[in-house]
matplotlib code that plots the C-alpha trace (Angstrom):
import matplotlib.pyplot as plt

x = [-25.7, -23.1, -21.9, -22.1, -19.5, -16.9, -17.1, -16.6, -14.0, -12.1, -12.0, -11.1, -8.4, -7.2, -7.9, -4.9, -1.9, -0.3, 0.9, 2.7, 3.1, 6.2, 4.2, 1.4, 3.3, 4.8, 0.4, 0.3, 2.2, 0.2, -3.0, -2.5, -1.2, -4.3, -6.5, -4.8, -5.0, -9.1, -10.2, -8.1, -9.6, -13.0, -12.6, -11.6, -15.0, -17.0, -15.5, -15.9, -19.5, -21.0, -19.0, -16.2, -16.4, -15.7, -12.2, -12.7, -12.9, -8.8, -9.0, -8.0, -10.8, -13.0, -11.8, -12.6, -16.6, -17.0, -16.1, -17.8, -21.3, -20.4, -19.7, -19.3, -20.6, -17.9, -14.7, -16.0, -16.2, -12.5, -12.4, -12.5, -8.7, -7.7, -8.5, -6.6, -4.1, -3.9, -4.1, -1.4, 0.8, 0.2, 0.8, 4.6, 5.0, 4.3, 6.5, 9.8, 11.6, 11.4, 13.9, 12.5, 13.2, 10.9, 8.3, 8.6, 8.0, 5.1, 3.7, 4.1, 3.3, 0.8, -1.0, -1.6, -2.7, -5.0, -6.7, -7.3, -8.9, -11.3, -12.1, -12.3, -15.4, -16.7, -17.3, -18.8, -20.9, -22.5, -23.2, -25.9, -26.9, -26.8, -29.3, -25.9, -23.9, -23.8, -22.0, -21.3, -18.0, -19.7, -23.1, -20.5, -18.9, -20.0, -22.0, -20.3, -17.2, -19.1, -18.1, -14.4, -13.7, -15.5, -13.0, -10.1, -11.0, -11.9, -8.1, -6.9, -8.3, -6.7, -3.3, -4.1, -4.9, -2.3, 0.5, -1.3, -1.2, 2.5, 3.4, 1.6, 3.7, 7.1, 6.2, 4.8, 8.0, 10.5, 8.3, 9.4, 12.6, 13.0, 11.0, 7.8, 5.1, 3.7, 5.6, 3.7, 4.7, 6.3, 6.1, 8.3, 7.0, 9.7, 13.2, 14.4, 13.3, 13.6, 10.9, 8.2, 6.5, 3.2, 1.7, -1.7, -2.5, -2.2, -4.0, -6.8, -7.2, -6.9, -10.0, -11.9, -11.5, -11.9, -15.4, -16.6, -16.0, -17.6, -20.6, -20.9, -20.5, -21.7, -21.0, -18.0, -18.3, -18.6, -15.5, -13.8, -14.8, -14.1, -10.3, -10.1, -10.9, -8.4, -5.5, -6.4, -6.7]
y = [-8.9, -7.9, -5.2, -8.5, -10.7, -7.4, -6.9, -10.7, -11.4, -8.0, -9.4, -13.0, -10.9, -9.1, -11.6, -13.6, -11.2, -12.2, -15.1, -12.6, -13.1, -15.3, -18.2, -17.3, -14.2, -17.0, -16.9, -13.1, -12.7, -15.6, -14.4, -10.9, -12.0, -14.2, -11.4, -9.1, -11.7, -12.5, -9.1, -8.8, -11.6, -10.4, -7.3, -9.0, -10.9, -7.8, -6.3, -9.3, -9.6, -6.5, -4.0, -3.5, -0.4, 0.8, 0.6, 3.9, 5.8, 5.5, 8.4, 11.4, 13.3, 11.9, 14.3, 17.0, 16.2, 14.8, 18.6, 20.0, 18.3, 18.2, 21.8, 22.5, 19.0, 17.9, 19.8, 18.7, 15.4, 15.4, 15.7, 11.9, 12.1, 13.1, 10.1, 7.9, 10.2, 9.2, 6.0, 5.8, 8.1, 5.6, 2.7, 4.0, 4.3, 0.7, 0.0, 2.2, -1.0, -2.8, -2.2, 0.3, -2.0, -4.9, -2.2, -1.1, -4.5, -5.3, -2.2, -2.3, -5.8, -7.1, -3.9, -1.4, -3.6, -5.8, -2.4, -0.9, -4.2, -4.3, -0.7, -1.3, -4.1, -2.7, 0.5, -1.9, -3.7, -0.6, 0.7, -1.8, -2.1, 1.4, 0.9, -1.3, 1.2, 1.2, -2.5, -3.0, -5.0, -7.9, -8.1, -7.8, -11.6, -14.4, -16.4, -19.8, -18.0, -15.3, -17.1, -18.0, -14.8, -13.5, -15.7, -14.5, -10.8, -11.1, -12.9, -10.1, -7.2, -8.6, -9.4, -5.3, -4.8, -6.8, -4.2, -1.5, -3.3, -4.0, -0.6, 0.5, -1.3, -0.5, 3.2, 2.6, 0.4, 3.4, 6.3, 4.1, 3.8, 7.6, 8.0, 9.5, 7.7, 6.2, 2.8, -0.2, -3.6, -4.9, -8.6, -10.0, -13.3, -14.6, -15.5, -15.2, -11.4, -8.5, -6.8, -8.9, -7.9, -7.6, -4.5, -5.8, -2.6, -0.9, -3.9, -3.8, 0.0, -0.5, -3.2, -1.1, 1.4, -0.2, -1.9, 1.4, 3.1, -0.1, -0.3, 4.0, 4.4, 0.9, 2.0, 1.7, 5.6, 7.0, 5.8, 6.8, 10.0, 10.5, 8.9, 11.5, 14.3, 13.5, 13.1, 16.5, 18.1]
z = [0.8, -1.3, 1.8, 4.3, 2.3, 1.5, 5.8, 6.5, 3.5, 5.1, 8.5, 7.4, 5.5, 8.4, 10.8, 9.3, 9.0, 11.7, 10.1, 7.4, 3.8, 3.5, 2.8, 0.1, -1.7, -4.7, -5.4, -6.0, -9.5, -11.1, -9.4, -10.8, -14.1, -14.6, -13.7, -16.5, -19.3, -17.9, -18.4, -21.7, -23.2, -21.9, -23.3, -27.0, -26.3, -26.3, -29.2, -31.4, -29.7, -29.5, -32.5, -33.2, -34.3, -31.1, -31.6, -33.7, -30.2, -30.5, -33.4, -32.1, -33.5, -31.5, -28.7, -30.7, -31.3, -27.5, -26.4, -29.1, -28.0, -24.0, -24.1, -20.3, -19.2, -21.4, -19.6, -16.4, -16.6, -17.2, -13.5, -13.6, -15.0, -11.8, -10.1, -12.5, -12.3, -8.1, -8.8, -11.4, -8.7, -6.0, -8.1, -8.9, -5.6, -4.9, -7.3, -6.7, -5.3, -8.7, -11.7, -14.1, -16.9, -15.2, -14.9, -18.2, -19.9, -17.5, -18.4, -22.2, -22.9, -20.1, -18.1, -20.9, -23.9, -21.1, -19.4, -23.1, -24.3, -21.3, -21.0, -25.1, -24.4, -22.0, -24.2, -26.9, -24.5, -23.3, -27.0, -26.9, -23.1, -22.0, -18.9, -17.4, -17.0, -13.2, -12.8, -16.8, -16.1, -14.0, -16.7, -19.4, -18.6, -20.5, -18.2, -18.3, -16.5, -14.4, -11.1, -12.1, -12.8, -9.4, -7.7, -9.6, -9.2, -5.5, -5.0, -7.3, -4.9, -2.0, -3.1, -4.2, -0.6, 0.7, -0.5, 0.8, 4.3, 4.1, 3.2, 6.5, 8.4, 6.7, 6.8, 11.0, 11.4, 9.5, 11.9, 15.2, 14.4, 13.6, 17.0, 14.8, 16.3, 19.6, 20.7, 19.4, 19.0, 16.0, 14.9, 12.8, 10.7, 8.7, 9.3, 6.1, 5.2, 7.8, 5.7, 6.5, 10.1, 11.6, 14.3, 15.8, 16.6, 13.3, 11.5, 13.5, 13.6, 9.3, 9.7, 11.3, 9.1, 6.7, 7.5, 7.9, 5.1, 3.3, 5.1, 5.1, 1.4, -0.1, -3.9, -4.9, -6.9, -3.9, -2.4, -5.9, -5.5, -2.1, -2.7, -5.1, -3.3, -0.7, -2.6, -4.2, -1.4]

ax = plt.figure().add_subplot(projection="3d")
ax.plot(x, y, z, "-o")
ax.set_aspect("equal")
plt.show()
């Protein structure tokens, strides 16, 4: 079930780029914004709820027993750091366009102190309900805002998405110009900002692609790890 909505909620989403994103791109600061503060208050929730003492991981010394009792295991699982690592790469790149001083504040006072607070409860939450650890985020919501937060987080991953899509075009758009790529046509949707175009053929080449690598992995690890992988390799 869960599979079935992500295909039809990715080809509603692509299904409606050709009207461009002049119109609905005010929505996508206050959409990601709320989604920052939801999972930092959630995160504050579990602390308070499930221990506290959590927040003791932050010691420095804790580093020193996880390897010490991991051994091996515990060197390797580091390989997880290169993922975030990706992510964090990527994620700069997204953001080159936007004054280092704007970034810088974001990060400081919004990003950073939200992520640690949720990673932070969901830590604490998992103390106590270690069988959960497969979708702890989701069982880790109180229940009276389970589907608010759903909603915000499903907005949240396509506004995500929808600057992945646009820099697809700009970079297909930059490889025409420069002659790089096979003539396709080039849509532009807003009268106001040369940036903002549309290329059928490249959007519905990314919806394909992307349905199938939803429907052929299904968990959402296994497309971590193979996202990973690539940008290692």
């Amino acid at each position: 079930v869960v599979v079935l909505v992500a295909v039809v909620i990715l080809i509603g989403f692509f299904s409606m780029q050709h009207y461009g994103t002049d119109r609905v791109s005010w929505l996508f600061a206050p959409i990601v914004l709320l989604w920052f503060l939801l999972i930092g208050g959630i995160g504050i929730f579990n602390i308070w709820k499930h221990g506290i003492r959590v927040l003791k991981a932050f010691s420095p010394v804790y580093i020193y027993h996880y390897f010490r009792r991991g051994g091996k295991h515990g060197w390797t699982s580091l390989g997880g750091i290169m993922l975030s690592i990706t992510g964090t790469e990527a994620l700069f790149a997204d953001l080159a366009h936007f004054p280092v001083s704007a970034v810088q504040l974001a990060f400081t006072l919004v990003v950073f102190p939200c992520l640690l607070l949720a990673y932070s409860g969901q830590a604490a939450y998992l103390m106590n309900n270690l069988t959960h650890s497969k979708d702890a985020f989701y069982r880790s919501i109180p229940e009276r805002i389970y589907w608010p937060v759903f909603v915000v987080a499903t907005a949240a991953a396509i506004v995500a998405s929808q600057a992945t899509i646009t820099a697809t075009f700009s970079i297909i758009k930059q490889a025409l110009a420069h002659g790089c790529f096979p003539r396709v046509k080039v849509i532009y949707t807003s009268k106001k900002f040369a940036g903002q175009i549309y290329i059928p053929d490249i959007n519905w080449i990314l919806m394909i692609l992307c349905i199938a690598v939803t429907a052929g992995f299904e968990n959402q690890n296994q497309i971590g790890n193979a996202y990973g992988t690539f940008f290692l390799c």
